[in-house]
MIZA-25348 format. One line per field, with one value per residue (C-alpha): x, y, z negated; residue in three letters. Coordinates in steps of 0.2 Angstrom, whole numbers. Example, Ala and Ser with C-alpha at 12.3 -4.5 7.8 and 13.67 -1.06 7.14 Angstrom:
BEGIN
x c(62; 68)
y c(-22; -5)
z c(-39; -36)
aa c(ALA; SER)
END
This chain:
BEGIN
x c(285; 286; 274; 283; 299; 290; 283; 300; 308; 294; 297; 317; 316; 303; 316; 331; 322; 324; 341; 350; 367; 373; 392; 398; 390; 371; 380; 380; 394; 394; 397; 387; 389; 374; 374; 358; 351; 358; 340; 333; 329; 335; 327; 334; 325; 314; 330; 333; 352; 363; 365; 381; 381; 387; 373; 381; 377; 382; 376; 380; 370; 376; 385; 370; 355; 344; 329; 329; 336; 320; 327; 314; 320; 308; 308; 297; 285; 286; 291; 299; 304; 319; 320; 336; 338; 352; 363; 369; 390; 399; 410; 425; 426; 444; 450; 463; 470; 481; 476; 477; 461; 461; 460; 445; 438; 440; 442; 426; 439; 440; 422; 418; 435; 428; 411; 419; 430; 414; 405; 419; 423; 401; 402; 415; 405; 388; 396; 385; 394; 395; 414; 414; 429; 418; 415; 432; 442; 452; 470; 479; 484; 498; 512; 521; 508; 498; 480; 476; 460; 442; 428; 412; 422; 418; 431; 432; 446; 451; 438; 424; 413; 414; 409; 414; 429; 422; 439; 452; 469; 484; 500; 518; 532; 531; 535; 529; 521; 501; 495; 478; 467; 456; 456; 446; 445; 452; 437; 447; 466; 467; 484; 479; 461; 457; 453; 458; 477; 481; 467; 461; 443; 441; 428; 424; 406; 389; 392; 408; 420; 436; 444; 465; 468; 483; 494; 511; 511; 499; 505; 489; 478; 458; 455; 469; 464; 474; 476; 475; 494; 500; 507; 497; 505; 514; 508; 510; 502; 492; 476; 468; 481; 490; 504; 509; 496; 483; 462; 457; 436; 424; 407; 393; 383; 384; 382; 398; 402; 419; 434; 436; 421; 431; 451; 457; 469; 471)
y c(-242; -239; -253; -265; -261; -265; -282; -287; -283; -292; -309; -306; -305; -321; -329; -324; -328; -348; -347; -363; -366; -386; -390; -406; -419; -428; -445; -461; -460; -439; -428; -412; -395; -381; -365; -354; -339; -343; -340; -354; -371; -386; -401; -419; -434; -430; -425; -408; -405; -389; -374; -364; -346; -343; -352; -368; -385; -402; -418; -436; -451; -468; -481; -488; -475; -476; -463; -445; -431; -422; -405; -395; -376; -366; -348; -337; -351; -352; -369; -374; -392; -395; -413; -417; -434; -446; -453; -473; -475; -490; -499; -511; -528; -532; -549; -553; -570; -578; -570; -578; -585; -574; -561; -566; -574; -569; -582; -582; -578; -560; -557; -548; -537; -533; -527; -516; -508; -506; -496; -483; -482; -479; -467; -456; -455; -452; -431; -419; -401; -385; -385; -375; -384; -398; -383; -381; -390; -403; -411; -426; -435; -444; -435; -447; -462; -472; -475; -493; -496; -485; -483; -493; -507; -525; -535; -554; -562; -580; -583; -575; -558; -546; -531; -515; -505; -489; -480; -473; -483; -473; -484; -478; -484; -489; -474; -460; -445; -443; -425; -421; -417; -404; -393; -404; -411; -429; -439; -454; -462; -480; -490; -506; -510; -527; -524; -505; -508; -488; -479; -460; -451; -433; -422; -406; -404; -405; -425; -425; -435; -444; -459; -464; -484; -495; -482; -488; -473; -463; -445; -436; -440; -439; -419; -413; -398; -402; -390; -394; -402; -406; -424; -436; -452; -463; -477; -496; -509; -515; -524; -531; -525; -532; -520; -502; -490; -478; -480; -466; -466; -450; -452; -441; -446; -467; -463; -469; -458; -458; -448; -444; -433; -422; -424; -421; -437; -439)
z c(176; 158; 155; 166; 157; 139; 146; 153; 136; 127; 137; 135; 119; 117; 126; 116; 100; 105; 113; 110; 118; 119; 123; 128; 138; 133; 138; 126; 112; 113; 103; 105; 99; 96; 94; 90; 80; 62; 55; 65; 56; 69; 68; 79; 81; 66; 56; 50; 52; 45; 54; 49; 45; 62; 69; 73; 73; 78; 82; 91; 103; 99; 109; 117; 115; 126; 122; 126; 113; 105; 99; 88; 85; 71; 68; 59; 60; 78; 86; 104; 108; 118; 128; 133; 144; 136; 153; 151; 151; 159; 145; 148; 144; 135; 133; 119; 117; 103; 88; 72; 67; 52; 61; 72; 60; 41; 27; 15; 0; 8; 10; -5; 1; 15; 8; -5; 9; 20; 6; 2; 20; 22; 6; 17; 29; 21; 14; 21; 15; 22; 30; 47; 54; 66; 77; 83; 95; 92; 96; 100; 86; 92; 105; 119; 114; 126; 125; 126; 117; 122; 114; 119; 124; 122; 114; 118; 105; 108; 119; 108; 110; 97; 91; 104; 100; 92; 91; 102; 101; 103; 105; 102; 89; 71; 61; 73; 65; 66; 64; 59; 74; 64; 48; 36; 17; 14; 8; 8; 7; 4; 11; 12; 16; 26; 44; 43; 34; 29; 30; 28; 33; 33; 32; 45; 40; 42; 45; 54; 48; 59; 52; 55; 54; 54; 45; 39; 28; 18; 16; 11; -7; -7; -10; 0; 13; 28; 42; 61; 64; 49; 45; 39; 41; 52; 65; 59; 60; 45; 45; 60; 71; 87; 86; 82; 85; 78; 79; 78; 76; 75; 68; 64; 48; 53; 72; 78; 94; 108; 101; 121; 119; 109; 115; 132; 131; 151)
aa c(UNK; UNK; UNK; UNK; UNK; UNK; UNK; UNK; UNK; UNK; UNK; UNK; UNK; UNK; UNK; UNK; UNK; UNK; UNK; UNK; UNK; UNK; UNK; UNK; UNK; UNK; UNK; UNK; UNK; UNK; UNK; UNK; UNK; UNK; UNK; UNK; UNK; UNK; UNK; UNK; UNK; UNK; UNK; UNK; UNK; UNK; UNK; UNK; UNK; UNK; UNK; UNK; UNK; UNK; UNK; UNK; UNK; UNK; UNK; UNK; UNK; UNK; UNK; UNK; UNK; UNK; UNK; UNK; UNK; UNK; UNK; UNK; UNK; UNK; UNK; UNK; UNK; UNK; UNK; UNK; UNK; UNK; UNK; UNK; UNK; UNK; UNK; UNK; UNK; UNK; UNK; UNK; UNK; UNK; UNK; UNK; UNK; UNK; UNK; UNK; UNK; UNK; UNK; UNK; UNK; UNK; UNK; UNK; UNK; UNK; UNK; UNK; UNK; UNK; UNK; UNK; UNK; UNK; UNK; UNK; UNK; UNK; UNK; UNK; UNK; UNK; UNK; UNK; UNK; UNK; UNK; UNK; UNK; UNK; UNK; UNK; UNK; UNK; UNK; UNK; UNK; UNK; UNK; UNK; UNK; UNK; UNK; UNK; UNK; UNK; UNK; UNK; UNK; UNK; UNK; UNK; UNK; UNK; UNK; UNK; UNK; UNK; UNK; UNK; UNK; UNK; UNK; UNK; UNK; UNK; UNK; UNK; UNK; UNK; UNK; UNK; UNK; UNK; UNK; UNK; UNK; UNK; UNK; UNK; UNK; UNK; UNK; UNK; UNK; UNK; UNK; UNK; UNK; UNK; UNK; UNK; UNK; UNK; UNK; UNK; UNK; UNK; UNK; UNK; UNK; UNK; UNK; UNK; UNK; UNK; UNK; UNK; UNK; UNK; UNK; UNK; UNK; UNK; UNK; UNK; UNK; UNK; UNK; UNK; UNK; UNK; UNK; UNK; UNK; UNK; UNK; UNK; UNK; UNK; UNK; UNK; UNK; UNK; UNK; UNK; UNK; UNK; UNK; UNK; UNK; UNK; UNK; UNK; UNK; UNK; UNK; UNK; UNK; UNK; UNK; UNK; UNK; UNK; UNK; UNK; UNK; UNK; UNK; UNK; UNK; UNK)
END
């Protein structure tokens, strides 16, 4: 009996040893939690990824991914590989007509505009540090607004396919309040960049980063710690916009992933 109990706590230990929890769904455009033993080394897709003191980590599927999630977990130079299968999501098509032609298509004198904007908006994106907050649960931005832009959705303006919608539009009233969804560091503040009008991109760590568009105002300076809630702006609608609203857009590393995966907004 004694030796049935010492082999059973043997292979539950073994077990334990490469526990790995996931929260959130392994559908395209997720955003997927982790949690193991804060001595393990995670490795995703041939990329090893941070793992918190508390043993967590995070990571996201694109838009359209298709392959399967390879997971490789490394302890005391022991190694178990995880395959998680990646499930396809249905996108809508949306149709908007009567836009400028500046705002479909861009005049060649802004080009070099829009490339500088690209690369700060890229360099925000691209921190890798050590803030915990991306573990936490987030909230709506935006109270009393309606949601009238997904993610993954094909855009069609005047007639002509463009690139999906990676955000989540929030519409409501010029002026009305935005609150910061999660604890996080600003990593950028810019009130007037092309496509994006004002604009501000925090940091929560180990890649995650969310991103606020079409602000009328600014209120929050690169730096700034900002605290789940607080005010960060107002909705307008500057840049590429239709009308008053928020994008809001969440991105791990350059993988852009659905917002939806990580606000309860229905």
């Amino acid at each position: 009996m004694k030796f049935l109990v010492l082999v059973l706590n043997i292979f539950l230990s073994h077990s334990l040893l490469y526990a790995v929890e996931f929260k959130g769904n392994f559908i395209q455009g997720s955003f997927i939690l982790g949690k193991t033993d804060p001595k393990s080394k995670i490795i995703i897709d041939k990329k090893k990824i941070k793992v918190s003191k508390d043993g967590y980590f995070v990571f996201g599927l694109g838009r359209d991914r298709k392959n399967d999630v390879t997971i490789k977990v490394l302890k005391n130079k022991k190694l178990e590989v995880i395959v998680k299968k990646v499930y396809k999501k249905k996108y809508r098509i949306q149709k908007i007509d009567g836009l400028p032609k500046k705002q479909v298509t861009p005049p060649k004198e802004v080009y070099e505009r829009i490339k500088k904007d690209n690369i700060i908006i890229g360099k925000a994106r691209s921190i890798d540090s050590k803030l915990p907050f991306f573990k936490n649960n987030f909230i709506i931005p935006v109270e009393n607004s309606i949601v009238t832009g997904v993610y993954g959705s094909q855009r069609i303006l005047n007639g002509k396919p463009r690139r999906p919608h990676y955000g989540l539009d929030f519409a409501a009233p010029e002026g009305t309040p935005i609150k910061a969804m999660l604890d996080g560091v600003v990593t950028l503040s810019e009130p007037d960049l092309y496509f994006t009008g004002g604009t501000i991109i925090f940091d929560h760590g180990h890649g995650i980063s969310t991103l606020y568009m079409h602000l009328k105002d600014v209120n929050v300076n690169v730096g700034e710690n900002i605290q789940q809630g607080e005010i960060i702006g107002t909705i307008g609608t500057t840049g590429r916009s239709t009308g008053p609203h928020l994008d809001v857009r969440l991105n791990w590393f350059d993988v852009k992933l659905d917002p939806e995966s990580v606000l309860k907004v229905k």
